[in-house]
N, CA and C of each residue as an Amber inpcrd file, in Angstrom:
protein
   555
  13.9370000  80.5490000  18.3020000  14.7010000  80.0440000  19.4220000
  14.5790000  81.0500000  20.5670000  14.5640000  80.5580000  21.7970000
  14.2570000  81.5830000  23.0030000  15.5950000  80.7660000  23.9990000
  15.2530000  81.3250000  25.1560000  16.3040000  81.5150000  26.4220000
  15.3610000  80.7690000  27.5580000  14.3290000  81.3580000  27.7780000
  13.5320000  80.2800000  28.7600000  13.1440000  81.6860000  29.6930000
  14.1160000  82.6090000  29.1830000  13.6560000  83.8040000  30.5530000
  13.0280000  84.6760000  29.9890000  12.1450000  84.6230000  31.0070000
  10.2740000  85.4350000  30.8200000  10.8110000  86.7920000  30.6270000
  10.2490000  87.8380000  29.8220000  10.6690000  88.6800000  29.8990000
   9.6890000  89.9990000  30.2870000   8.3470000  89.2430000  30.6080000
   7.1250000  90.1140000  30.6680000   5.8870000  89.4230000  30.7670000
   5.3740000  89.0420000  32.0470000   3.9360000  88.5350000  32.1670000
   2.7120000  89.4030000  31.6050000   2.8460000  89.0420000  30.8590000
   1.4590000  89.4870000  29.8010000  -0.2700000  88.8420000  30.3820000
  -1.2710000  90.0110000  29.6390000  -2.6730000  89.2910000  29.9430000
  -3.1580000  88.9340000  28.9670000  -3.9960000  87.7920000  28.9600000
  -5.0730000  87.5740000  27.8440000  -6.0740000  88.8320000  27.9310000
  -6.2350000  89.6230000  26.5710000  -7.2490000  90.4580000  26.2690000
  -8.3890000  89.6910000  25.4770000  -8.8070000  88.6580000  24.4920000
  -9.5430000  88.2760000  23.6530000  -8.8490000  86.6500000  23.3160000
  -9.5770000  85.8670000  23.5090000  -9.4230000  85.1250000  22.7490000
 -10.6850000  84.2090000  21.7840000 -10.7990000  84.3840000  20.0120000
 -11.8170000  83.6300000  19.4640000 -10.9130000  82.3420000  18.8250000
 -11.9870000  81.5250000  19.3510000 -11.7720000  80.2930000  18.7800000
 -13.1770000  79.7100000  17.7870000 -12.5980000  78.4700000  17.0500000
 -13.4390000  77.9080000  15.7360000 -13.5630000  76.6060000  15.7800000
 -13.7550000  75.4130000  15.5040000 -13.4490000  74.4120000  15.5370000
 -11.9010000  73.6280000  15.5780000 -11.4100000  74.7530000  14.2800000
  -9.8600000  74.3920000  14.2300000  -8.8790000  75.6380000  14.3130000
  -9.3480000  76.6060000  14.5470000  -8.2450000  77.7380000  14.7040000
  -8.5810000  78.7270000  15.7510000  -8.0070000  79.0770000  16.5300000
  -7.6400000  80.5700000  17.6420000  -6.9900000  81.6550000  17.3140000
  -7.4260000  82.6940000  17.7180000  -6.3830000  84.0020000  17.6170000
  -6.7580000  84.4100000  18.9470000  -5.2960000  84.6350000  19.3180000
  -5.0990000  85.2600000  20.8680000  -4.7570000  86.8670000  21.3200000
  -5.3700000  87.1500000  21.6210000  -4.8230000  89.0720000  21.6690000
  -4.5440000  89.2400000  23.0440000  -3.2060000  89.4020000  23.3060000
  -2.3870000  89.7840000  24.6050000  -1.9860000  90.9490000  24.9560000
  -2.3810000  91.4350000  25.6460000  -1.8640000  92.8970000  26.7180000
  -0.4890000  92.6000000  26.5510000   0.2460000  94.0150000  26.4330000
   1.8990000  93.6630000  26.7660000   2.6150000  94.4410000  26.8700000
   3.8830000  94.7940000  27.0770000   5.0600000  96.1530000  26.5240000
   6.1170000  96.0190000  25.8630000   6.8780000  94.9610000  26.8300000
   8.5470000  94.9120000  26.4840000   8.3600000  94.2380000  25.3040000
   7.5800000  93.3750000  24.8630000   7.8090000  92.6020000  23.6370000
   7.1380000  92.5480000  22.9640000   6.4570000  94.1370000  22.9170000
   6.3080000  94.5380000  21.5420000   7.2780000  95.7030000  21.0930000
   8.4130000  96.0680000  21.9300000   9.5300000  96.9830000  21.4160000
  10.2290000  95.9380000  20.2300000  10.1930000  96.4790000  19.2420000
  11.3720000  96.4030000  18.0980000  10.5170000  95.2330000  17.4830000
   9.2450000  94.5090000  18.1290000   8.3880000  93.4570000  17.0560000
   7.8790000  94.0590000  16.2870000   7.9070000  93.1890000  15.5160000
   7.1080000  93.4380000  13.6050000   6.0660000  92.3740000  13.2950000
   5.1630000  92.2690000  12.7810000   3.9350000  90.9270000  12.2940000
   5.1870000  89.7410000  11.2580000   4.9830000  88.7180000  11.9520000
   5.5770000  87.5320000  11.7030000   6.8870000  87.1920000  12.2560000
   7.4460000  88.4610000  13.3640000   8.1410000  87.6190000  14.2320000
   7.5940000  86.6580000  15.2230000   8.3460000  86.0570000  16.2290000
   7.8300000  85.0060000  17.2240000   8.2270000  85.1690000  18.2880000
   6.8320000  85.1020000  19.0140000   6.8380000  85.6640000  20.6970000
   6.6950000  83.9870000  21.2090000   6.8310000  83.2410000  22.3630000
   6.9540000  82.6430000  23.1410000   5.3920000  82.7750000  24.4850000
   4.2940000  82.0530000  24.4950000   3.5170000  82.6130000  24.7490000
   3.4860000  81.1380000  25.5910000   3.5030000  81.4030000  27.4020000
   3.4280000  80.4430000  27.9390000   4.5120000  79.0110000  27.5440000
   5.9210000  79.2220000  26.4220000   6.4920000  78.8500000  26.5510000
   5.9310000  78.3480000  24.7910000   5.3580000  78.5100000  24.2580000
   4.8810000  77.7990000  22.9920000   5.1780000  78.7870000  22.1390000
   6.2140000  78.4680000  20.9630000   6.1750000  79.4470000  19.7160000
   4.9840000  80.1870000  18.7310000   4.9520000  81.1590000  18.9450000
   3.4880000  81.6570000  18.0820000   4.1520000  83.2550000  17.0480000
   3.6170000  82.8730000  16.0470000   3.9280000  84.1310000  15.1400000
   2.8500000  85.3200000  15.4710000   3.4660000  86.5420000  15.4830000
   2.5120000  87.6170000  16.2220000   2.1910000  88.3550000  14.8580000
   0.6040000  88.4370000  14.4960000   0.0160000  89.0260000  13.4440000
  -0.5550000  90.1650000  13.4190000  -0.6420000  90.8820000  14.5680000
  -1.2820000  91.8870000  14.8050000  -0.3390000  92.4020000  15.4460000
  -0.4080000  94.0180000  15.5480000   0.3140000  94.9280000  16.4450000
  -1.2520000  95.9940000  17.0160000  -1.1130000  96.4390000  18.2240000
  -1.4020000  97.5060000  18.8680000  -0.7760000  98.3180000  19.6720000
  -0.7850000  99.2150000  20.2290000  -0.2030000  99.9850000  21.1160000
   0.1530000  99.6760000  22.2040000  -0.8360000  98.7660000  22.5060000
  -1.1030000  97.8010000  24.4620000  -0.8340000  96.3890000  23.7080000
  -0.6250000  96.0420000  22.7920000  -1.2240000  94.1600000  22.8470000
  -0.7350000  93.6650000  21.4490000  -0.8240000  92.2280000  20.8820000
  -0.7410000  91.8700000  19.8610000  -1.2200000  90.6300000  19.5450000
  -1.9770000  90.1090000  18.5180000  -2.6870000  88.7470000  18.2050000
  -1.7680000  87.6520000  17.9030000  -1.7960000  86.8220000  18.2520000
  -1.1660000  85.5580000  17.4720000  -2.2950000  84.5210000  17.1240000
  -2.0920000  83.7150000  16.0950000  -2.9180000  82.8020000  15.2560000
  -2.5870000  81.7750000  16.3560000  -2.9690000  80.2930000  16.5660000
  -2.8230000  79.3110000  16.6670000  -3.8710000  77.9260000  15.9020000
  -3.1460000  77.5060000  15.3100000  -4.0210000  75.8720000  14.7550000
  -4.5050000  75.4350000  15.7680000  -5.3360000  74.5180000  15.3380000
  -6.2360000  73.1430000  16.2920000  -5.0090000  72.3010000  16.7640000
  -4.1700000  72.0480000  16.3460000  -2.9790000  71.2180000  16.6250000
  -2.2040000  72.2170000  18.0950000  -2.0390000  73.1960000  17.8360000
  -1.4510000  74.2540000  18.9200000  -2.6860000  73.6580000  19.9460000
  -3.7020000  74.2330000  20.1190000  -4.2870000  74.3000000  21.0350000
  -4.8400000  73.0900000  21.3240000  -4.7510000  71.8270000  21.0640000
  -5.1320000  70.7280000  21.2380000  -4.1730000  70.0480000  22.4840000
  -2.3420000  70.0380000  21.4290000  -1.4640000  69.4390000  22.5750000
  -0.9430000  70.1250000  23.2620000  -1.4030000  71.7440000  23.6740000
  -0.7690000  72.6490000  24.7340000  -1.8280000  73.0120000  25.1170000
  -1.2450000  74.0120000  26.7850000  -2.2840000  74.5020000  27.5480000
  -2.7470000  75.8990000  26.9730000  -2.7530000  76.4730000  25.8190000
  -2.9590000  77.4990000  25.2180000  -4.5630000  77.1940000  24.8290000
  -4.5700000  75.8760000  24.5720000  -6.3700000  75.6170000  24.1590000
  -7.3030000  75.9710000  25.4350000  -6.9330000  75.9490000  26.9180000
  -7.1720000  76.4460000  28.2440000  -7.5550000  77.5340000  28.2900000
  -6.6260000  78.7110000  28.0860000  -6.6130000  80.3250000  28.0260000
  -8.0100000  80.7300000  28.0030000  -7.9650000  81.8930000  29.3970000
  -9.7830000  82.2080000  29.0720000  -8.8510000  84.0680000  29.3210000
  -9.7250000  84.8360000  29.1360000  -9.9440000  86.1490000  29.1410000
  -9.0060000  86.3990000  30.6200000  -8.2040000  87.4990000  30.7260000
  -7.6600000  87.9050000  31.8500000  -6.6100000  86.5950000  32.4070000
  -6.2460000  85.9580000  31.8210000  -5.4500000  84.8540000  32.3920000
  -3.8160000  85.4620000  32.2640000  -3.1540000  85.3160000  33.1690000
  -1.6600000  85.6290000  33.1340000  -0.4310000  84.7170000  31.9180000
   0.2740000  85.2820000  31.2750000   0.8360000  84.1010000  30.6230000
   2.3070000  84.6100000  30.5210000   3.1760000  83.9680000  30.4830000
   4.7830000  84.3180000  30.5230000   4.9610000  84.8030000  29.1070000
   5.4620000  85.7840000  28.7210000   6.1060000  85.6150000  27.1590000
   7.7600000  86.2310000  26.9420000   7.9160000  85.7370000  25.8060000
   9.5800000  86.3770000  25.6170000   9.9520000  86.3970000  24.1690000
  10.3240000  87.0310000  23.5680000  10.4170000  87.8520000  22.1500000
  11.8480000  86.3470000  21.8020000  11.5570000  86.4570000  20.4300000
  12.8300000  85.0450000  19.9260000  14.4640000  86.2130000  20.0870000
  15.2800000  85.0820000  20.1590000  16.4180000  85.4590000  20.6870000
  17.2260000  86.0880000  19.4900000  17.8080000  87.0600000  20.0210000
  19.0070000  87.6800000  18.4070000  20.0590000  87.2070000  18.8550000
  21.0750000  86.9340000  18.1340000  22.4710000  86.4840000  18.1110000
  23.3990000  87.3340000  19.2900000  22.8190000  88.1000000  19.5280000
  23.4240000  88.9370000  20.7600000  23.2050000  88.8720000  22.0780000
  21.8670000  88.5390000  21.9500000  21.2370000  87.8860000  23.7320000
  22.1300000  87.2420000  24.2800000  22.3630000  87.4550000  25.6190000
  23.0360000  86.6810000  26.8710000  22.1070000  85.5100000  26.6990000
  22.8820000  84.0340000  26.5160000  22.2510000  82.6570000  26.8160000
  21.8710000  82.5750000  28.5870000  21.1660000  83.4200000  29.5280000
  21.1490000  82.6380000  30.8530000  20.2770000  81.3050000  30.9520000
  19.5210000  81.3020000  30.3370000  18.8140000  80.0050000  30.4330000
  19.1790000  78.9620000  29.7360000  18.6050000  78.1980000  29.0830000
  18.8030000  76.8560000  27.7750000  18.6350000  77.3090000  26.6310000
  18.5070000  76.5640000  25.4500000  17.9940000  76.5850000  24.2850000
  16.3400000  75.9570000  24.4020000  15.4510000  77.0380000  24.0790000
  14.1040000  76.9750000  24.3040000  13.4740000  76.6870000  22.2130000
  13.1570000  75.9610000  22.2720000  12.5050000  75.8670000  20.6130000
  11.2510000  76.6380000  20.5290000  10.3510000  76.4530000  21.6250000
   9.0730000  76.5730000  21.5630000   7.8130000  76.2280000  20.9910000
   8.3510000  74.7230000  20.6680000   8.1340000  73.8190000  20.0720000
   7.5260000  72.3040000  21.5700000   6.2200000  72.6120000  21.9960000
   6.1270000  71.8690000  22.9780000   6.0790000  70.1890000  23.2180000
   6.6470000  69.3830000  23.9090000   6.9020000  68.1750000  23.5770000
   5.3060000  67.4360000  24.4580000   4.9600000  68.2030000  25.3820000
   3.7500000  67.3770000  25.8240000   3.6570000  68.2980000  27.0360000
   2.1620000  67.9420000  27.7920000   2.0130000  68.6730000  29.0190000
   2.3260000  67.4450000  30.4090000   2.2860000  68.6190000  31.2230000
   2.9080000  67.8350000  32.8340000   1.6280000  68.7190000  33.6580000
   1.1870000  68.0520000  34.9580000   0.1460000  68.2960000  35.3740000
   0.8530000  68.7240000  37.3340000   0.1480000  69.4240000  37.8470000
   1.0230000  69.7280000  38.7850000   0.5110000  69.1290000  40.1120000
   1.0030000  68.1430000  40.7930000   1.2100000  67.5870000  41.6330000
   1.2820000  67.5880000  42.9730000   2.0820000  68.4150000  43.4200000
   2.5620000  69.1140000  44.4450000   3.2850000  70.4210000  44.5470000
   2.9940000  70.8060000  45.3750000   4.2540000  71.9240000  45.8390000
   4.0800000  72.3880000  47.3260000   5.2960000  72.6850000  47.2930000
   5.6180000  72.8930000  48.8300000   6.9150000  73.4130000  49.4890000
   6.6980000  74.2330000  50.3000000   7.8920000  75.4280000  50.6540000
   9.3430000  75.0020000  50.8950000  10.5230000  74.8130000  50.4970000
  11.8910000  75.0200000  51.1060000  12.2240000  76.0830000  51.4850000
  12.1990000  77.0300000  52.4820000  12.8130000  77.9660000  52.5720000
  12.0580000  79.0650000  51.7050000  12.2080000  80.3350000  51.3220000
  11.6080000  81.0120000  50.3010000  11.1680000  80.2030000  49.0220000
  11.9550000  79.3710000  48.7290000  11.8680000  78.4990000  47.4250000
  10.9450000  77.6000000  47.5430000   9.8160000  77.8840000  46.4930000
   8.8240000  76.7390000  46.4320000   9.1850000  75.2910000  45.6570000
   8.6100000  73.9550000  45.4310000   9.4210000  73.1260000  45.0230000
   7.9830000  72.0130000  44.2090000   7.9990000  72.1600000  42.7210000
   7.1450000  71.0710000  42.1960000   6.9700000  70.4890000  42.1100000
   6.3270000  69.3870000  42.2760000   5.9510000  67.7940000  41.5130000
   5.0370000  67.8490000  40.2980000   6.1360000  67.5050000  39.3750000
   4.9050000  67.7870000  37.8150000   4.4500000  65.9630000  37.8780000
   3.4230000  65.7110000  37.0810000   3.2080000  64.0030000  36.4700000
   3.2620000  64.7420000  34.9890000   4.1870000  63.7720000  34.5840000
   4.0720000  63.5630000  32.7960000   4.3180000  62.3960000  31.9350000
   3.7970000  62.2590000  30.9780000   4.0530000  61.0280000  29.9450000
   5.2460000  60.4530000  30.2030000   5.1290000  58.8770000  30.2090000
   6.8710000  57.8570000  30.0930000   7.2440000  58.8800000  29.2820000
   6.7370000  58.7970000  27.8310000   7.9220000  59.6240000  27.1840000
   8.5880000  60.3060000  27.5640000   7.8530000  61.4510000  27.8690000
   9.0230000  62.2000000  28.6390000  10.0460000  62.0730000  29.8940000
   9.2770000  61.4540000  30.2070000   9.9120000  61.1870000  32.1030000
  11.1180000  60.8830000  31.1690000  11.2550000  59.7930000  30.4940000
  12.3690000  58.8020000  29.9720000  13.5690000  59.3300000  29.1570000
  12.8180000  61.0030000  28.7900000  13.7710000  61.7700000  27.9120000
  14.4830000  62.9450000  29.0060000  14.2320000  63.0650000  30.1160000
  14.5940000  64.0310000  31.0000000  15.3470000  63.3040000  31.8820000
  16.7940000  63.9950000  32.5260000  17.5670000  63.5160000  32.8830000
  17.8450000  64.8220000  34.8200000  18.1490000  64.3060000  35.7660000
  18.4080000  64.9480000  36.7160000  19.1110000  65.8910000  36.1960000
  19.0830000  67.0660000  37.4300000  20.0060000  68.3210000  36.9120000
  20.3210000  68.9590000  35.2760000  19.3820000  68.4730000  34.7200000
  19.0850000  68.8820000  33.4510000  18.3420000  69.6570000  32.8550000
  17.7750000  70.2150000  31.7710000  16.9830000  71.6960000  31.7870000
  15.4730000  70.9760000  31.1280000  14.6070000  72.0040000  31.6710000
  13.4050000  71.6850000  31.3390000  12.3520000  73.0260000  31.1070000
  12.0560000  73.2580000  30.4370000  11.4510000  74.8590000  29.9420000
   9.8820000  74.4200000  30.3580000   9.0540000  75.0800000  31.5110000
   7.6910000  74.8660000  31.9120000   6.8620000  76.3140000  31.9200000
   6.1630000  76.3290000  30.4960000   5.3260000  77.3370000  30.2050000
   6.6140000  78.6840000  29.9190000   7.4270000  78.2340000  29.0610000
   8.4170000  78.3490000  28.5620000   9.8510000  79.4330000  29.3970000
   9.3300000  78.6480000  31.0990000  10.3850000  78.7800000  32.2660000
  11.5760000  78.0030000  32.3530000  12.9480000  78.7690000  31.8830000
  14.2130000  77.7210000  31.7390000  14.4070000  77.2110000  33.3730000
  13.8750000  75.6530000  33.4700000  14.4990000  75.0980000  34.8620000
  15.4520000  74.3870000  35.4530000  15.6300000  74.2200000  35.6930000
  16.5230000  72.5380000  36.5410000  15.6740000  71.7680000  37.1360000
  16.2260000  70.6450000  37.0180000  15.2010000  69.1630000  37.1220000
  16.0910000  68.6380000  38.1560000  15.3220000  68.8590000  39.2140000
  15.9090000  67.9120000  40.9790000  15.7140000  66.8740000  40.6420000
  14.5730000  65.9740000  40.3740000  14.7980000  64.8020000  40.2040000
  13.8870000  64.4710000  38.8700000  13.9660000  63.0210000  38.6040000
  13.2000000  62.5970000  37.7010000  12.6190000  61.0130000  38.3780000
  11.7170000  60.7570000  38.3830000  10.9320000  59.3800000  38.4860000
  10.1300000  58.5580000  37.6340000   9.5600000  57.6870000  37.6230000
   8.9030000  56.9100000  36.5710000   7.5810000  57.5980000  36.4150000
   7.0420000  58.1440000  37.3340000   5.6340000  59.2590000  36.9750000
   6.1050000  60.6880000  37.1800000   7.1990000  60.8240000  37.8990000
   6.9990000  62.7560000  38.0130000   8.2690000  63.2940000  37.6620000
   8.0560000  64.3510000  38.1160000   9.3930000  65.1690000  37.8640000
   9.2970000  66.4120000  39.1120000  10.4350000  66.9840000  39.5590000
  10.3100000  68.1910000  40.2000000  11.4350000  69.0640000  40.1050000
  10.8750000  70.3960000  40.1200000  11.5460000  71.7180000  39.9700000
  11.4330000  72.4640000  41.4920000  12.7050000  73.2790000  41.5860000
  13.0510000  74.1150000  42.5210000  12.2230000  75.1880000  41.7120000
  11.4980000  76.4670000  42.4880000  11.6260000  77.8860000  41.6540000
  12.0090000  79.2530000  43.1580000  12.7460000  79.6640000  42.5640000
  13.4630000  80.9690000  43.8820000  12.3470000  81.9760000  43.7470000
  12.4950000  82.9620000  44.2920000  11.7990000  83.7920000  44.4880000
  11.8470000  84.6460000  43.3400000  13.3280000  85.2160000  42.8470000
  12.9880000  86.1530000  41.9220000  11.9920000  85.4030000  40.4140000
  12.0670000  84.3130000  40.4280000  11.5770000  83.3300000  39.3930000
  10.0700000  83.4350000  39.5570000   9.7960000  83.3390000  40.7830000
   8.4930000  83.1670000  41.1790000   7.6380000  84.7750000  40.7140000
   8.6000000  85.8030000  41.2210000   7.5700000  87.0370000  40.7140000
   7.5100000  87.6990000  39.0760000   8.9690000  86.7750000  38.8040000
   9.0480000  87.1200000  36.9170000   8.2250000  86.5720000  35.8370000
   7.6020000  85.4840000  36.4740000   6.9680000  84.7670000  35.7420000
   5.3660000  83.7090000  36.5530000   4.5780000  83.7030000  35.8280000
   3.2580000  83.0320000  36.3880000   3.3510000  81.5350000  36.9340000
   4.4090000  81.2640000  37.3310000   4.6280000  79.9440000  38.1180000
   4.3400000  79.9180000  38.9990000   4.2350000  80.7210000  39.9670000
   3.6650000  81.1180000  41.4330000   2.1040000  81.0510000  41.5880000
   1.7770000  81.1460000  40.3390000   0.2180000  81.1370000  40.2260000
  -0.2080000  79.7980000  40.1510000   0.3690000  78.6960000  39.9700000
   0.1570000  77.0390000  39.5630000  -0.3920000  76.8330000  41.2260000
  -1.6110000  76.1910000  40.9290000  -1.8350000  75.2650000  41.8460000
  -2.0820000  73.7320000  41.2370000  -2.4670000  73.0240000  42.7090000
  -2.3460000  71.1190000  42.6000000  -3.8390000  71.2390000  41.2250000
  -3.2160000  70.2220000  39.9190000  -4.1980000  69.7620000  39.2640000
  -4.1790000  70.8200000  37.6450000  -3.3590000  72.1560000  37.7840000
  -3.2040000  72.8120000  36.5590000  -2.3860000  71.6740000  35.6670000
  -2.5580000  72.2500000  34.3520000  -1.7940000  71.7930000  33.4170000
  -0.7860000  72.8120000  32.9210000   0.6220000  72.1480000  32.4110000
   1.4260000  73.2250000  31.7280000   2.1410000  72.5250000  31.0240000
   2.9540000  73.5050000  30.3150000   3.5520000  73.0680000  28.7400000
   4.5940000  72.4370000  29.4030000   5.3230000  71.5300000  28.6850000
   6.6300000  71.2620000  28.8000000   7.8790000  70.9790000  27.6790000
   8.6270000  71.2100000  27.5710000   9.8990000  71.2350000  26.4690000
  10.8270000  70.5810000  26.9420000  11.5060000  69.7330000  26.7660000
  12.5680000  69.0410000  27.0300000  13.8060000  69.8660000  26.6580000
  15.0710000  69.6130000  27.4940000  16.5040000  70.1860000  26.9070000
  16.5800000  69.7790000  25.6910000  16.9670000  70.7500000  24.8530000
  17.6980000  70.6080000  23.3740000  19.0020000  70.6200000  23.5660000
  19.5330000  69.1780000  23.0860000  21.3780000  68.9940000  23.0060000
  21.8240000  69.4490000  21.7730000
């Protein structure tokens, strides 16, 4: 279980892939303090068990299934990715309840300035559109958001500034793909 708040933009160092399996090796710091092999890091918002430790970085496995229905099958060398260590019973809740468990991807649409605050247009599956509700939470590349609106093809998010430099959302342009998670009630 996670919070939605990034706690460290990490880099892709390596990634090999197979027909049906990946291992990902990520540059990092904060969240590898106090990790051990088979806890779960949050990688672009997708749950992954971390199997490796290094000094700078750590591997996580992913199935053909991981990288098939998330943007983790994307990931090339040097790519930026949000991550955040699973939550202990003590963490401040500021965000939602994050599973990291991805429900489908949303493709990005638009964006465009309010004020400092940039503002999204994702497109995603009926399904989802149909499961997301205004002013409701929505975890994107496992970013806890609020949902301005919802429509029969899109969806859009506010992101502020401090949001924008904590995490690789600022980096989305028109036509990326990204994860998406629906609120857990």
């Amino acid at each position: 279980m996670f919070t939605g708040l990034v706690e460290e933009i990490g880099k892709v160092k390596n990634i090999q892939r197979s027909a049906n399996f990946g291992r990902i090796e990520i540059e990092a710091s904060i969240v590898l303090v106090e990790s051990k092999i088979g806890d779960s890091i949050a990688v672009n918002g997708v749950c992954l068990t971390a199997v490796e430790f290094s000094k700078h970085s750590f591997v996580a496995e992913a199935m053909k299934e991981t990288l098939d229905k998330t943007s983790l099958g994307f990931l090339k060398s040097q790519d930026s990715v949000n991550l955040e260590r699973a939550l202990l019973p003590t963490t401040r809740l500021g965000g939602h309840f994050v599973s990291g468990h991805i429900d489908g991807l949303g493709r990005v649409e638009e964006i465009r300035f309010e004020g400092p605050a940039k503002i999204f247009k994702f497109s995603a599956s009926t399904l989802l559109l149909n499961q997301m509700v205004p002013k409701g939470s929505i975890a994107i590349d496992g970013v806890s958001l609020t949902l301005i609106d919802v429509g029969t093809s899109h969806f859009s998010v506010g992101i502020i500034p401090h949001t924008q430099s904590a995490s690789t959302l600022s980096g989305l342009s028109i036509g990326m793909q990204v994860n998406l998670e629906k609120q857990i009630f």
